[in-house]
N, C-alpha and C positions, 0 to 999 in steps of 0.2 A: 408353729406351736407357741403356746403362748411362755413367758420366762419368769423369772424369780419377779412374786410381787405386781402379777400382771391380771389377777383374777379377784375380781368381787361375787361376793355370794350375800344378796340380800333378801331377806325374807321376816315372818313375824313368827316362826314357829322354830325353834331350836331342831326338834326333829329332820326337819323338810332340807333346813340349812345343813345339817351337818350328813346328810346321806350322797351329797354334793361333795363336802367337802373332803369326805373321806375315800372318796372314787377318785381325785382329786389327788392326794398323799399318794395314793397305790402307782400313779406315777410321778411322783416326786415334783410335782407343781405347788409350790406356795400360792397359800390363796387368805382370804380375809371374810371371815362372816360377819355382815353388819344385822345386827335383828333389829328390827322396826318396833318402836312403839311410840306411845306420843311425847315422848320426853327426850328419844333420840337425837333430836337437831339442837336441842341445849346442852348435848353432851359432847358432842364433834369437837375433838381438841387438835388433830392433823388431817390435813386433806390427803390425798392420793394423788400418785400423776403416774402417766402412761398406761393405765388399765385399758388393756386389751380386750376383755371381756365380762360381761356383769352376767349373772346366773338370779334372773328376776321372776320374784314371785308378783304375781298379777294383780290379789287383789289383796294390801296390804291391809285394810282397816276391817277390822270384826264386825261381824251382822250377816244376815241373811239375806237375798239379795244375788241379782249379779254384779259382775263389779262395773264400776262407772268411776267420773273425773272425782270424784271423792280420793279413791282408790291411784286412780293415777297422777295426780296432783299430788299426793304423797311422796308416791315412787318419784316424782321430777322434784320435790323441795331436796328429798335427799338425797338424791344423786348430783344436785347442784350444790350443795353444802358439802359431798363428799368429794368432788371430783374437783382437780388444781382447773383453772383457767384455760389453759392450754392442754390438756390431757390427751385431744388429739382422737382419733377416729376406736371405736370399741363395737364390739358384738353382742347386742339383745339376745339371750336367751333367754325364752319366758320360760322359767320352770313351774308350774301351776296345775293346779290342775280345772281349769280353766282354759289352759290352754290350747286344748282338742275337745271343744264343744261336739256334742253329737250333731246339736243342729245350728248353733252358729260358725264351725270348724274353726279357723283361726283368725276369729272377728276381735275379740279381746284382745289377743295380741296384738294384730295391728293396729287396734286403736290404741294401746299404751305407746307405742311407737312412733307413733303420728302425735299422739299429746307429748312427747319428748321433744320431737322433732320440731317442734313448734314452738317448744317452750325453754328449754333447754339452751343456753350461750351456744355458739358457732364451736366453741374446744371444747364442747362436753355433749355434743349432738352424738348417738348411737348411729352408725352407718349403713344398718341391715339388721333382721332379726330372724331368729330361728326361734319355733318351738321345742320344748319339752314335756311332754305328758307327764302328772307328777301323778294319774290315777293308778296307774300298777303298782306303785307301791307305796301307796296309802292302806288301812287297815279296814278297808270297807270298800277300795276300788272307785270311790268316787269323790266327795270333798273333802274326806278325813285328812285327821294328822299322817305324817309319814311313820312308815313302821323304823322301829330300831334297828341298828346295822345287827344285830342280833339276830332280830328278828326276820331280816331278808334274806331267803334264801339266797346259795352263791351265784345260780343262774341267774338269779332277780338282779345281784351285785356284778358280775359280768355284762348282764346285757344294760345298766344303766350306764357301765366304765364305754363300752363299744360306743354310743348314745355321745356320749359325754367326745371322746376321740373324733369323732367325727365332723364336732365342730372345730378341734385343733386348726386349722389350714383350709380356712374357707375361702377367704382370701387370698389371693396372689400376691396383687401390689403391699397390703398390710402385712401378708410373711416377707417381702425381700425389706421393706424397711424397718420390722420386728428384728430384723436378722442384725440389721446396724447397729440398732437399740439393745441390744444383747452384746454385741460386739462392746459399744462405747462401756456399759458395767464392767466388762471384762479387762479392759485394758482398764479402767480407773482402778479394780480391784487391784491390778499388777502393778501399778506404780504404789497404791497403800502397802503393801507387802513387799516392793524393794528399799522402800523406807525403811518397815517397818524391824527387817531384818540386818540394815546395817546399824541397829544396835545390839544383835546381838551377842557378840563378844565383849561387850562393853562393862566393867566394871558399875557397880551403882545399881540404884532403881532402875530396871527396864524403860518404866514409864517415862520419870524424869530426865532420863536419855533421851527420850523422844523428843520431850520438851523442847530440851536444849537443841538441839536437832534443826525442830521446826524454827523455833527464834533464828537459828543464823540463816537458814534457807532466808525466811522471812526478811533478815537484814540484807542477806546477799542481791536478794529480789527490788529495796527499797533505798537502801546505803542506810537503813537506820532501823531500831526497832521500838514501835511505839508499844501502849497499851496494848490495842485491837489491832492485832496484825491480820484479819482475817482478808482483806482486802488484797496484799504480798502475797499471802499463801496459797490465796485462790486466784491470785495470777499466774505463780509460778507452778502449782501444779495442773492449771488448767494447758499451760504449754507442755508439762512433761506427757499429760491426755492425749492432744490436739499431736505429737511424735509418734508413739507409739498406736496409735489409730491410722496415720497415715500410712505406717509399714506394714499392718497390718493383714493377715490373709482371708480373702472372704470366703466362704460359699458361694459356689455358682449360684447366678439370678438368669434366670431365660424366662423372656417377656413374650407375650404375643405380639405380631404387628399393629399397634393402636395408633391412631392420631389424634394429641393433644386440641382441642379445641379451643381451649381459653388465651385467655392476654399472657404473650410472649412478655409484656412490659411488668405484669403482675410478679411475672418469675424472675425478672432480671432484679426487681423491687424488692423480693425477697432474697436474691443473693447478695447484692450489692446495698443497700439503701437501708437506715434502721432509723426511720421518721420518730420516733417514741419521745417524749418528754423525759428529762431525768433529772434529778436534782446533781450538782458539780457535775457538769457535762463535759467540762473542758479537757475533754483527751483528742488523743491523736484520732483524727477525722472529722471532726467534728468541721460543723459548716457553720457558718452566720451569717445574717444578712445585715449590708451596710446602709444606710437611709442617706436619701439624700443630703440632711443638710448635719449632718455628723460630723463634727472634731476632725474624723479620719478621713473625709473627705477632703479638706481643705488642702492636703497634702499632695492633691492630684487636679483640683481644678476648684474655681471659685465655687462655695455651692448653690446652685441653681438646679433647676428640671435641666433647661434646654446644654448645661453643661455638663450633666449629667449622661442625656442620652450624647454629645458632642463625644465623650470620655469610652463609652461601649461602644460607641458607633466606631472608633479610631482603633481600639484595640480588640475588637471580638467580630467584625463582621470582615474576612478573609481581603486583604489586600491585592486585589488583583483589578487588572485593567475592566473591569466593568464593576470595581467594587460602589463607583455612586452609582448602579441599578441600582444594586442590591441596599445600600444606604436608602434609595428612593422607594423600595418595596416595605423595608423594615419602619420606614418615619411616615407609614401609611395607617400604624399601627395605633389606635385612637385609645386602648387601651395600655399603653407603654406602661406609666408607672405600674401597674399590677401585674404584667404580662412579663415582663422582663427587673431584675432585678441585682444590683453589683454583689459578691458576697466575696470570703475571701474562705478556703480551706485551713485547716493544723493540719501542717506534715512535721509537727515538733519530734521527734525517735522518741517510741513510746519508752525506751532504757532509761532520755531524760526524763519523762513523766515520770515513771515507778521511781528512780531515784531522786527526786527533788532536783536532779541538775538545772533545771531548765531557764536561765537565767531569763532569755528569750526565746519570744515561740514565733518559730518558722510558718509565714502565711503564703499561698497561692490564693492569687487575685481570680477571680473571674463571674461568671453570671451565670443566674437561675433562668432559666426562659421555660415560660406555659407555652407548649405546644400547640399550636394553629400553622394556617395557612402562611401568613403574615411572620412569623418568626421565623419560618426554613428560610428568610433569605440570612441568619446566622451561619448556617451550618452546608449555606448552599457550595460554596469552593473550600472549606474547610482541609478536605483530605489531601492538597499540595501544598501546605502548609503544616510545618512540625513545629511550629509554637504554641498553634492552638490544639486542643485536643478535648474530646465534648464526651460525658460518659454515657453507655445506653439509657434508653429513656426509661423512667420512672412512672407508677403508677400510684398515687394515694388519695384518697380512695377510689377517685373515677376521675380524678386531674390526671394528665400525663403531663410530665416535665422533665428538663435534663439541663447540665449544666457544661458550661463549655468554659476550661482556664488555658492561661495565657501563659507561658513558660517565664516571659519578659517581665511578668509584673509580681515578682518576690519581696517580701518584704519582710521586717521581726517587729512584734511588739512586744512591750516587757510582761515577764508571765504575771501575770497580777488578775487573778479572779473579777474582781470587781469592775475592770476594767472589760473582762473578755463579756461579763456578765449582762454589760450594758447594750450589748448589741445582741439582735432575735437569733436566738438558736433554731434551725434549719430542722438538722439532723443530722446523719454521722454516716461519711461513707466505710463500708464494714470492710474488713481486713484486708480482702484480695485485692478491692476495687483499688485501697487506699496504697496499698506496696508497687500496683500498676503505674497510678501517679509517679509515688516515689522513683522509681526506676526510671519513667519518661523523664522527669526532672533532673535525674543527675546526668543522662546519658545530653539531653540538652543541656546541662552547663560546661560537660566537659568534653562535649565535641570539639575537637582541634580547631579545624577548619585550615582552609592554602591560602595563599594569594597566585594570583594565577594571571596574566597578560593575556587577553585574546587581540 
């Protein structure tokens, strides 16, 4: 079923929109009537995100006529102007009456569907569509306005609710992750409201309680409070979220038996890997790549190519008694400078980041490698060696790549922006990947180790 905030109802006729929306009310579903007309897209002041389901009328422009890309060129301007970027997979109901042609049956619709599906960004494409017959309760039974909730009988208003139910849960996959998505509002609502209630025995403005509240949260979060704390605040309450979702109790989910067809590397790329551009990028994860003839190179060998690959080739291709094969497989590679690449990680503690401690930021050294034939000899003895460790491979947008660091090669540079700034930002290994590291790195610094006589 769809939740709070998760239903559009667009149309050009106030009538047709509100017999939707008030079937809609009866069971306590918030919903949004957008009415079309040609001024509407200069009016759009908030977009929407997570809408589950749009209730579309077919043909929004006036005239006589069937409807056509006039009509649905319309419907996609505004549903691209209303819908966030990402909004994510929704349900076409054509409510029209148009919709159930005598002799085209349901040619309309899926042509509006198909001009979405075409036209429409990738997070705002419609997934499936369903019709709705909007002729029974129009005032003539065939392209009229819709009749008044007055004016509908309660059978008329029962069998359009029944109608309307039935698309609740057409989906599987989209109700067990609707079910999350309901879940995540709910626990944000519960941490607004544990806030919001330890002020209230508090002498004073309620409000101003709050205030002061948030400010020290904010300073607790940062060791200081600026102007715009919004940054602090949506740290620290996105971890009190990120707690209270985790303990969280679900609803059963029972799947059928399917099998995933797509790039296993696509899925790892979206748990682990967040490639995006950002403006001050420099937190914890973040990756960079280091150029051969770089300042910070000179620290580790003269800079040239050929000491360059000398410098990966010594510390990234597994030490082991047939390690010049695998040197001789890897310097086969005619592509090297592009193919392979030195970069170095931040594992600075994101507590120094929020708090400004960070006097120095903690680097892990290690390398980008494009995936070919030619490069597995990186990663060919890899696994009897715990110095090296390589994370799964990466997919963007149809490169696959992964990166392999070296426990031995740690280093600090001073936290200074401008300095981190001059070298290419990568991307930013995302939270799990990066605490994985973290924990490899400390358990390799402070393994004991024996001396031992054979």
């Amino acid at each position: 079923m769809p939740y709070s905030n998760r239903v559009l109802i667009i149309d050009d006729r106030p009538e047709d929109g509100e017999a939707i929306a008030k079937r809609l009310w009866e069971d306590q579903i918030p919903n949004c009537f957008v009415r079309f007309d040609e001024g509407i897209l200069n009016n759009i002041r908030n977009k929407f995100y997570g809408i589950r389901v749009v209730f579309q009328d077919i043909k929004l422009i006036s005239g006589s006529g069937v409807p056509g890309n006039s009509d649905y060129g319309a419907a996609s301007q505004l549903l691209d102007a209303l819908l966030e970027e990402n909004n994510g997979p929704w349900l076409m109901v054509a409510w029209s009456t148009w919709a159930e042609d005598p002799e085209q049956g349901h040619q309309y619709a899926q042509q509006l569907f198909n001009f979405l599906r075409e036209r429409l960004p990738n997070g705002k494409k419609p997934r499936t569509f369903l019709v709705l017959d909007k002729k029974p309760y129009t005032i003539d039974h065939d392209h009229g306005v819709v009749r008044s909730d007055e004016e509908l009988g309660s059978s008329e208003k029962s069998d359009l609710l029944t109608s309307i139910r039935e698309f609740y849960e057409q989906s599987v996959p989209v109700t067990a992750l609707t079910q999350w998505e309901q879940n995540v509002g709910g626990c944000a609502s519960s941490v607004i409201n544990e806030l919001w209630e330890m002020t209230a025995d508090l002498d004073g403005d309620r409000e101003d309680q709050v205030i002061g509240l948030l400010k020290k949260l904010s300073k607790a979060q940062n060791g200081r409070v600026g102007e715009d704390i919004a940054e602090a605040l949506h740290g620290l309450l996105s971890s009190l979220l990120i707690d209270r979702l985790t303990y969280s109790v679900p609803e059963s989910i029972i799947l059928d038996d399917k099998e995933y067809a797509g790039s296993v590397n696509k899925v790892n790329t979206m748990l682990h890997w967040d490639g995006h551009g950002y403006e001050n990028v420099n937190s914890p994860g973040s990756i960079y790549a280091v150029p051969v003839d770089s300042e910070f190179t000179k620290y580790f060998f003269e800079a040239s190519e050929d000491n360059y690959k000398g410098f990966i080739y010594a510390n990234f291709i597994a030490n082991k008694g047939d390690q010049g094969k695998s040197i001789n497989e890897a310097d086969k590679d005619e592509n090297f400078a592009s193919n392979v690449r030195l970069v170095f990680l931040d594992l600075t503690p994101p507590c120094d980041h929020d708090n400004s401690k960070a006097v120095w930021r903690k680097m892990l050294l290690g390398i980008k490698v494009i995936c070919s034939d030619i490069t597995e000899a990186y990663t060919k003895h890899m696994k009897n060696f715990g110095y090296l460790k390589k994370t799964p491979i990466f997919c963007v947008p149809d490169t696959e790549f992964y990166f392999v660091f070296n426990s031995n090669l740690i280093l600090t540079l001073p936290d200074d922006d401008d300095l981190l700034n001059s070298f290419e930002y990568i991307g930013r290994a995302r939270e799990q990947l990066l605490r994985d590291y973290v924990a490899w790195l400390g358990g390799m610094i402070t393994r004991p180790g024996i001396v031992s006589v054979h």
